[in-house]
C-alpha positions in Angstrom: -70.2 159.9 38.1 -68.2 157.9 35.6 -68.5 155.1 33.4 -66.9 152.7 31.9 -66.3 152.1 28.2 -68.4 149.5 28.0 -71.6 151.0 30.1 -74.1 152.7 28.2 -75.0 156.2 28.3 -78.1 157.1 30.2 -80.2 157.8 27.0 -80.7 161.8 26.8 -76.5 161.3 26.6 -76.6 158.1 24.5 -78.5 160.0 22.0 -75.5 162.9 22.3 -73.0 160.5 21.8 -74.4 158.8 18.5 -74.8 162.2 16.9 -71.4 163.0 16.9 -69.7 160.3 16.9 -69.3 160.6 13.2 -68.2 163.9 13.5 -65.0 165.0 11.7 -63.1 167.4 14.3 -62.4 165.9 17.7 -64.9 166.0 20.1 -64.3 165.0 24.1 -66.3 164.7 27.1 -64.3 165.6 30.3 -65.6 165.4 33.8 -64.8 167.7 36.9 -61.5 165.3 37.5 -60.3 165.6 34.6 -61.0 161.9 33.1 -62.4 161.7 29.5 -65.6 159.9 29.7 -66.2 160.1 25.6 -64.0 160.2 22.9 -65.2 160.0 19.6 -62.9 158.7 16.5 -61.7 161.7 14.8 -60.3 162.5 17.9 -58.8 158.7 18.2 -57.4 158.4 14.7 -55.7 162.3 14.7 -53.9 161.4 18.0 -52.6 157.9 17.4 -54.8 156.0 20.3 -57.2 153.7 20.1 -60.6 154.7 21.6 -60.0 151.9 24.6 -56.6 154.0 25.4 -58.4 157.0 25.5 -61.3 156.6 27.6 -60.6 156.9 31.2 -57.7 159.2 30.1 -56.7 162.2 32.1 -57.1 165.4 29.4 -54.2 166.9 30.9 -52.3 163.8 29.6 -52.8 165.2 26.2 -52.9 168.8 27.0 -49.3 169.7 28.3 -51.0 173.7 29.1 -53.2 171.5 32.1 -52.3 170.0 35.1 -55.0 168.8 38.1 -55.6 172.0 39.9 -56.0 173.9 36.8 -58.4 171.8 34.8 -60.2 172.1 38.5 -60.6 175.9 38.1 -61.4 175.6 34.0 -64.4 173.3 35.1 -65.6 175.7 37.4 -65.2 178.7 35.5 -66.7 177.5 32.6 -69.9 176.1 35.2 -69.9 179.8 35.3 -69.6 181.1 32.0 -71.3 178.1 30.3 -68.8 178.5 27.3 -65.4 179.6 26.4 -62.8 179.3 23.1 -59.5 179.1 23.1 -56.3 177.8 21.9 -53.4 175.1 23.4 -52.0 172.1 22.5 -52.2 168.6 22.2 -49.8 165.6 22.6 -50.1 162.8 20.3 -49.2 159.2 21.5 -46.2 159.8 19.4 -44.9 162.8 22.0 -45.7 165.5 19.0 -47.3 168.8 20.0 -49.8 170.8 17.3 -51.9 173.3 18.6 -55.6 173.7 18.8 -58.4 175.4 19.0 -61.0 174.3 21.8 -64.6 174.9 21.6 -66.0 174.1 25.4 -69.5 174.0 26.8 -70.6 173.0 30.3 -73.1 170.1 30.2 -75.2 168.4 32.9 -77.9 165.9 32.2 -79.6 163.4 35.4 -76.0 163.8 37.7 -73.5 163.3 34.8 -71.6 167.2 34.4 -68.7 167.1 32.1 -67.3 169.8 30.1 -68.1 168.8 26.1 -65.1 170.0 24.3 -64.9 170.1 20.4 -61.4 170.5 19.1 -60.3 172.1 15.9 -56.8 170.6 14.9 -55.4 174.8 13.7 -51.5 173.4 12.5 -52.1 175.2 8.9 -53.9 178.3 9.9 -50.6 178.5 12.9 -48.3 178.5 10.1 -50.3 180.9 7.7 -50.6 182.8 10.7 -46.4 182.3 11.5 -45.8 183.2 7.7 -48.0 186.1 7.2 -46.3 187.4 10.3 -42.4 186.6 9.5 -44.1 188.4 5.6 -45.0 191.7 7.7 -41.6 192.1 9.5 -39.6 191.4 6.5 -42.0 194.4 5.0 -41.4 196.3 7.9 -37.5 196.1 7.9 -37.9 196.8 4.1 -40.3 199.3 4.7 -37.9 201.3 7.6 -34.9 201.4 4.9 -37.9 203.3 2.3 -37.2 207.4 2.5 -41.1 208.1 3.0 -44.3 206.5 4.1 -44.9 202.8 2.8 -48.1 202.1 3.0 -51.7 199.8 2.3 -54.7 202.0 2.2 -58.3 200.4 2.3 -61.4 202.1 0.7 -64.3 199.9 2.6 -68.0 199.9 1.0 -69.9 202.1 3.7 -67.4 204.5 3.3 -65.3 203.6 6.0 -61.0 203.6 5.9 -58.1 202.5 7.4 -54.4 201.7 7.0 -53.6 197.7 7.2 -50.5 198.5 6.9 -48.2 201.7 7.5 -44.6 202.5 8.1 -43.2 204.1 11.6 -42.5 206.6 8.9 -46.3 207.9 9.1 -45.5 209.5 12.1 -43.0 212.0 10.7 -46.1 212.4 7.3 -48.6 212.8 9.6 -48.2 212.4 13.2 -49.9 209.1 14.1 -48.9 206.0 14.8 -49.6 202.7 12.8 -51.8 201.5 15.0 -54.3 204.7 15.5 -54.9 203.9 11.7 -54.8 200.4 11.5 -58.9 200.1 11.7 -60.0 203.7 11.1 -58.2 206.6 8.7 -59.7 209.4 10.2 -57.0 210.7 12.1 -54.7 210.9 8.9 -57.6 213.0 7.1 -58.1 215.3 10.1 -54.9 216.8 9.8 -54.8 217.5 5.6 -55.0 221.1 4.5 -58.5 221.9 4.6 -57.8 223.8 0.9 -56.6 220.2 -0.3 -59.2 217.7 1.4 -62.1 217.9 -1.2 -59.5 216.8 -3.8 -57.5 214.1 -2.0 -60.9 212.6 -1.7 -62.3 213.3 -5.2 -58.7 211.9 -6.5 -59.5 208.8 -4.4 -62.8 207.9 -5.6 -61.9 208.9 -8.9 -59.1 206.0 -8.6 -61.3 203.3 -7.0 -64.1 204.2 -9.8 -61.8 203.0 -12.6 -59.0 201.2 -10.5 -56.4 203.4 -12.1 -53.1 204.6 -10.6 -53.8 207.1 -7.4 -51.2 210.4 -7.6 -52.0 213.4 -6.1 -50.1 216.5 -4.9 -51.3 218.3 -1.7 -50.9 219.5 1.9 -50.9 218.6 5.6 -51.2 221.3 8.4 -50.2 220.5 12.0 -51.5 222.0 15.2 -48.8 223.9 15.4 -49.5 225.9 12.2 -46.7 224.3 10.2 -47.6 223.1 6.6 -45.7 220.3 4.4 -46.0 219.1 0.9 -46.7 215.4 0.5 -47.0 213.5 -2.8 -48.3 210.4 -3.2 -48.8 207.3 -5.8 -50.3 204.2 -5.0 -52.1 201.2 -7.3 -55.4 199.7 -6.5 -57.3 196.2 -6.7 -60.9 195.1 -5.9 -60.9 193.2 -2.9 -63.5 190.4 -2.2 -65.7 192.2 0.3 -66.2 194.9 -2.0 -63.4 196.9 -0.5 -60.6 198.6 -2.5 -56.9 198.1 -1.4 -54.5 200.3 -2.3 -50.6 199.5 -2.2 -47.8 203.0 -2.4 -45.9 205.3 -0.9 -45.9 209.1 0.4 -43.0 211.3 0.4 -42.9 214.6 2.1 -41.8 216.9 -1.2 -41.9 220.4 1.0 -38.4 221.1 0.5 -38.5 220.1 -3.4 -41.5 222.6 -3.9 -39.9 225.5 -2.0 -36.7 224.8 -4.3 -38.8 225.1 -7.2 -40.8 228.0 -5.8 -37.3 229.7 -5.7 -36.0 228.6 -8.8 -38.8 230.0 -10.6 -38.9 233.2 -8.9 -35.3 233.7 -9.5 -35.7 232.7 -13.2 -38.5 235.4 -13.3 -36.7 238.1 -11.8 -33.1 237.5 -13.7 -35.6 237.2 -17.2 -37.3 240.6 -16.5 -34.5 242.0 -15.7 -32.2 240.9 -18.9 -34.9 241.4 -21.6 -34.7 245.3 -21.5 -31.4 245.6 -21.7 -31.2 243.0 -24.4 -34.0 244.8 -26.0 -32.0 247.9 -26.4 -28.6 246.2 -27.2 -30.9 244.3 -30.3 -32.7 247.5 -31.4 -28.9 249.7 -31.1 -27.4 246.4 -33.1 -30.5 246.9 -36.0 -30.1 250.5 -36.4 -26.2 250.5 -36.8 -26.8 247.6 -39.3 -29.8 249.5 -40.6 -26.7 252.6 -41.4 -28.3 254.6 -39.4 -25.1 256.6 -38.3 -23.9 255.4 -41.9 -21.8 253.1 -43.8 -19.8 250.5 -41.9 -16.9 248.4 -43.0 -17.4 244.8 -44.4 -14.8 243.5 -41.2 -17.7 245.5 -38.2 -20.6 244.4 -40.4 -19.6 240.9 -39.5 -18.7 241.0 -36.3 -22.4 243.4 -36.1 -24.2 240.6 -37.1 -22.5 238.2 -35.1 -23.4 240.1 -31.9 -26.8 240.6 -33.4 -27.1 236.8 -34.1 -26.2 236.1 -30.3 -28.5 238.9 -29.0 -31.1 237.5 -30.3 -30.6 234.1 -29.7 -30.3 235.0 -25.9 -33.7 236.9 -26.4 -35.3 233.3 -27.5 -33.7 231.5 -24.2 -34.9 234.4 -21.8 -38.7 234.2 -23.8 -38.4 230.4 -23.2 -37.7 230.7 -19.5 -40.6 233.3 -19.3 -43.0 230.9 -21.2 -42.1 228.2 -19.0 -43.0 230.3 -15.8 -45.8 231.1 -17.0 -47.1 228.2 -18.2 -46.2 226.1 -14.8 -47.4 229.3 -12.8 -50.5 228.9 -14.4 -50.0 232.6 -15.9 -50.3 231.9 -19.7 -53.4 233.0 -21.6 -54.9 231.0 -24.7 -57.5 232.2 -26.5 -58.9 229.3 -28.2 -60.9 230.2 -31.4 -61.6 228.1 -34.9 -59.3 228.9 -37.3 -58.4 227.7 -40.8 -55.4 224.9 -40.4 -53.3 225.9 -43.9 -52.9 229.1 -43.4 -51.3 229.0 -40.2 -48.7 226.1 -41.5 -48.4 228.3 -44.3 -47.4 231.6 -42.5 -45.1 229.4 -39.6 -43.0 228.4 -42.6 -42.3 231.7 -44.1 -41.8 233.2 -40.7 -39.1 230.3 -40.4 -37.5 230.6 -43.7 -35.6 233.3 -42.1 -34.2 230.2 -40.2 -32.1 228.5 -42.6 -29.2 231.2 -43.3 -26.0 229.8 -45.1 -27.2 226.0 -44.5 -29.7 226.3 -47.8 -32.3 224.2 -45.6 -35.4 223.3 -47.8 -38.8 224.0 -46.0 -41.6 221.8 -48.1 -45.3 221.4 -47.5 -47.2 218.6 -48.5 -50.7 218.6 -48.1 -54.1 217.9 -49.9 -56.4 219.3 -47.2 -57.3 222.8 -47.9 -60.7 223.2 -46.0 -59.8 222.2 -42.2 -60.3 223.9 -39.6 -59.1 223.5 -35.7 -59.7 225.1 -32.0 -56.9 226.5 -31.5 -54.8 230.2 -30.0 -53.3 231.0 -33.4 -50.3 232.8 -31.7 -49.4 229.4 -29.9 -49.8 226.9 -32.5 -47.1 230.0 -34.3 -44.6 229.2 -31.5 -45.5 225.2 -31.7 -44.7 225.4 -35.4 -41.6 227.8 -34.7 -40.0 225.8 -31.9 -40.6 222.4 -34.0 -39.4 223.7 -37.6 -36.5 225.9 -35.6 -35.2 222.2 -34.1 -35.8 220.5 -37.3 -33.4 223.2 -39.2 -30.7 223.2 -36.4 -30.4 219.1 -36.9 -30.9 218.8 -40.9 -27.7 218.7 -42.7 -26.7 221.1 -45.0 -29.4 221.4 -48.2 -31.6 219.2 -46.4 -34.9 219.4 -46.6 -37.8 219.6 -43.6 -41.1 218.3 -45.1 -44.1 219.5 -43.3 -46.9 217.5 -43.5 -50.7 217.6 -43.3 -52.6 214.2 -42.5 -56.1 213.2 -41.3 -57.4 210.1 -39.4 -60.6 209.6 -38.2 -62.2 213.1 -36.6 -58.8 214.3 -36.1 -55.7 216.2 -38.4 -51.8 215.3 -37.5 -49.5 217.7 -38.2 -45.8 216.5 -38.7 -42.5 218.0 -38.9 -39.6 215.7 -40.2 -35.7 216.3 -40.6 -33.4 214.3 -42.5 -30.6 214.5 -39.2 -29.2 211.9 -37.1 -32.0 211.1 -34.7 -32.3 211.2 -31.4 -30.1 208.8 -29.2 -32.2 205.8 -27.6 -31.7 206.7 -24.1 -32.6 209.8 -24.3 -35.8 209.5 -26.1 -37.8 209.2 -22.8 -36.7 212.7 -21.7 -37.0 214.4 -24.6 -40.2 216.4 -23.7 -38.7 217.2 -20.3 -37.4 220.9 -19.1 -34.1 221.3 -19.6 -33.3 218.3 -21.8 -30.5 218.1 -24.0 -28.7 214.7 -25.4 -25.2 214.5 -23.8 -23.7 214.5 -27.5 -20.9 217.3 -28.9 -22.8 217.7 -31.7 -26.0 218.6 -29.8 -23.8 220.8 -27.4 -22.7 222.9 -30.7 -26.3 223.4 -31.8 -26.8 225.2 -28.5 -30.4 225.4 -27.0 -32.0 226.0 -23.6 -33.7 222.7 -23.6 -37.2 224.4 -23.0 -38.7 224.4 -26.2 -39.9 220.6 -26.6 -41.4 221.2 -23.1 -42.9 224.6 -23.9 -44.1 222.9 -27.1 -45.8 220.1 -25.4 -47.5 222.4 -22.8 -48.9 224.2 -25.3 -50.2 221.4 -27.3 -51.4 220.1 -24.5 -53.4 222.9 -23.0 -55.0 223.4 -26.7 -55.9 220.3 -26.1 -54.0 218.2 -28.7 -51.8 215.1 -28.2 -48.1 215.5 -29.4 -45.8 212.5 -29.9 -42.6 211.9 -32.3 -40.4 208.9 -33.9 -37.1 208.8 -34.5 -34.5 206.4 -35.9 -30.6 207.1 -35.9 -28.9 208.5 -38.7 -32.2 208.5 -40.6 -33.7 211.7 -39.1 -36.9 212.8 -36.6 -40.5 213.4 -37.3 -42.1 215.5 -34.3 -46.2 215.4 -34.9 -48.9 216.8 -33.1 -52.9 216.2 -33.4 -55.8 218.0 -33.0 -59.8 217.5 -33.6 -61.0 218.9 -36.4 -64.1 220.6 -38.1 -64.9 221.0 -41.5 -66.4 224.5 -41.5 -66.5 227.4 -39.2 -69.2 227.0 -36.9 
């Protein structure tokens, strides 16, 4: 049955109608035909009719997604069902559309059935929902133009992972598609090298723990046997659920690593086989200067040393190659004991006096600290102090002076070696601790070098482990420091 606007509601329904009448979202009550038999004034206002206009109105008047025959079916289905949500749109008076969500339950009190409909007026969460979307393709056409996997990694609280957010490029890393990850990671992890899998996951808790950078080196193994390389690097943040979110990138380094498997090999091999012969050319060079088959001429003596001079010099660059092999190979041995600090400053210089030649290079100490003692491979920190007072000397100027100095802060010493040279160039101090660095200068070029010893020097540091840093300023010279705990007495 229906009634008119200004009937009464039979009271069970009169009752209805004054609870939500006040109600903010738009609420309707629609009968089997179709005609709205309540309308309360949110709905009214948000539409641009008055309540009279409305009442007796056919819904699909408002709602362009409804005709007669249709609204017919929805009534019955929802008889059935006794509820349903979902989303259309609604006209105003003015013509505009805006969409909405629709809340409806089947109702029959005394003979009155209507559908009660409450309306959600969804315009802003559309457009979020319009933006976020427009947001993800633009990351996805970014994202396809990436070399590697782009990617959003989440770390849920029960333990639980998954991939908002991948490149098609995870198919080619690790053979799914962005939607078998989208709600659960498992797949990816299923397929990592079962040598690697405890640490990617350590590596990932480790980074969640303290929200620091994630970047990890390891190994994926398909069915058919075949292994790659992967790196990856990602940054975290806390998420409000408790979650952690993680925004990076993967790249598949297989072919890097096998070039670097090969260039170390190679390096290995040509080494090993140059240091013997060089080995004999030095001691053959030594005994002929030594006058072992006699007195020599002032003119062959020269040219003697000279060849000696370069012999040797190509022994350093081959024992550099070999150090770095070992040392990224994993190979190197330290044998970390507590030794007195001076005395090994002490004997690096004199070793290194030998160093200075023509060039009349001072080597100074300065130090009040006599009793200080470090953990250290003695033979190591030698070849620290060697490769840093050996670069100082090569840069100084001609009777200049290296000062080597001892200094303590805290529970730890700093050892520093200075030159008086030109400095090193701005733009190449961030790769001055790297393999095979040089400064693209002529003068650096005539000072000759394999570019290994800063990088051997930092290993070793490193692995003793110390901290080693250095400051510079042009054309007023280089001080090159490392640091080390320290102990006042043997223990």
């Amino acid at each position: 049955m229906d009634f008119e606007p200004r009937h009464r509601f039979p009271n069970e329904l009169e009752m209805m109608r004054q609870s939500v009448d006040r109600a903010a979202d738009s609420i309707f009550w629609v009968n089997r035909e179709g005609s709205i038999i309540y309308v309360n004034d949110a709905a009214c206002t948000e539409r641009g009719y008055t309540k009279a206009e409305m009442l007796g109105m056919k819904i699909f008047d408002l709602d362009p997604d409804y005709q007669a025959g249709i609204w017919e079916i929805h009534f019955e289905d929802l008889k059935r069902r006794g509820t349903v949500t979902l989303e259309t749109r609604h006209k105003m008076k003015s013509g505009r559309e805006y969409p909405v969500e629709v809340s409806a339950n089947y109702i029959k009190i005394d003979s009155v059935e209507f559908n009660f409909c409450f309306l959600r007026n969804i315009t802003t969460r559309k457009k979020a929902e319009l933006e976020a979307k427009e947001a993800f393709n633009r990351l996805e056409k970014i994202a396809s133009r990436v070399p590697g996997l782009v990617y959003q990694y989440r770390l849920r609280p029960d333990g639980s992972s998954c991939f908002p957010f991948a490149s098609e490029a995870i198919f080619e890393i690790y053979q799914v598609t962005p939607e078998e990850v989208r709600e659960d990671a498992s797949k990816v992890f299923s397929i990592l090298h079962p040598e690697d899998l405890d640490g990617v996951a350590a590596s990932i808790q480790k980074s969640a723990q303290e929200l620091s950078l994630w970047q990890h080196q390891y190994r994926v193994r398909y069915e058919d046997g075949t292994v790659k390389w992967l790196f990856g690097n990602a940054k975290p943040e806390l998420d409000q659920d408790g979650s952690t979110l993680w925004h990076g990138f993967i790249t598949d380094i297989t072919e890097r690593i096998h070039i670097e498997q090969m260039k170390s090999e190679f390096i290995s091999t040509v080494s090993h086989e140059l240091r013997t012969p060089l080995t004999s050319i030095a001691g053959s060079l030594g005994l002929v200067m030594g006058g072992v088959l006699g007195k020599i001429a002032a003119p062959v003596a020269q040219i003697i040393e000279l060849a000696q001079r370069n012999t040797m010099r190509l022994t350093y660059i081959i024992n550099d190659l070999l150090d770095m092999e070992k040392l990224e190979a994993g190979k190197m041995h330290f044998d970390i004991q507590r030794h007195q600090l001076m005395p090994l400053i002490e004997q690096s210089v004199e070793i290194n006096r030998s160093y200075v030649g023509a060039r009349n290079v001072n080597l100074a100490i300065s130090s009040d600290i006599a009793d200080l003692y470090v953990d250290v491979d003695s033979q190591r920190l030698l070849q620290v102090m060697s490769n840093l007072l050996s670069n100082a000397i090569k840069f100084s100027p001609d009777n200049g002076t290296v000062d080597v100095s001892i200094t303590t802060f805290g529970d730890s010493v700093r050892v520093s070696v200075t030159d008086a040279g030109q400095g090193i160039p701005a733009e190449f101090q961030n790769r001055i601790f790297q393999k095979f660095s040089q400064a693209d200068s002529s003068d650096t070029r005539k000072k000759g070098g394999s570019g290994l010893g800063l990088a051997i020097t930092k290993e070793l540091v490193e692995r003793m482990n110390g901290t080693i840093g250095f400051s510079s300023s042009v054309d007023q010279g280089t001080s090159f420091y490392f640091d080390f705990l320290t102990g006042s007495q043997i223990i």
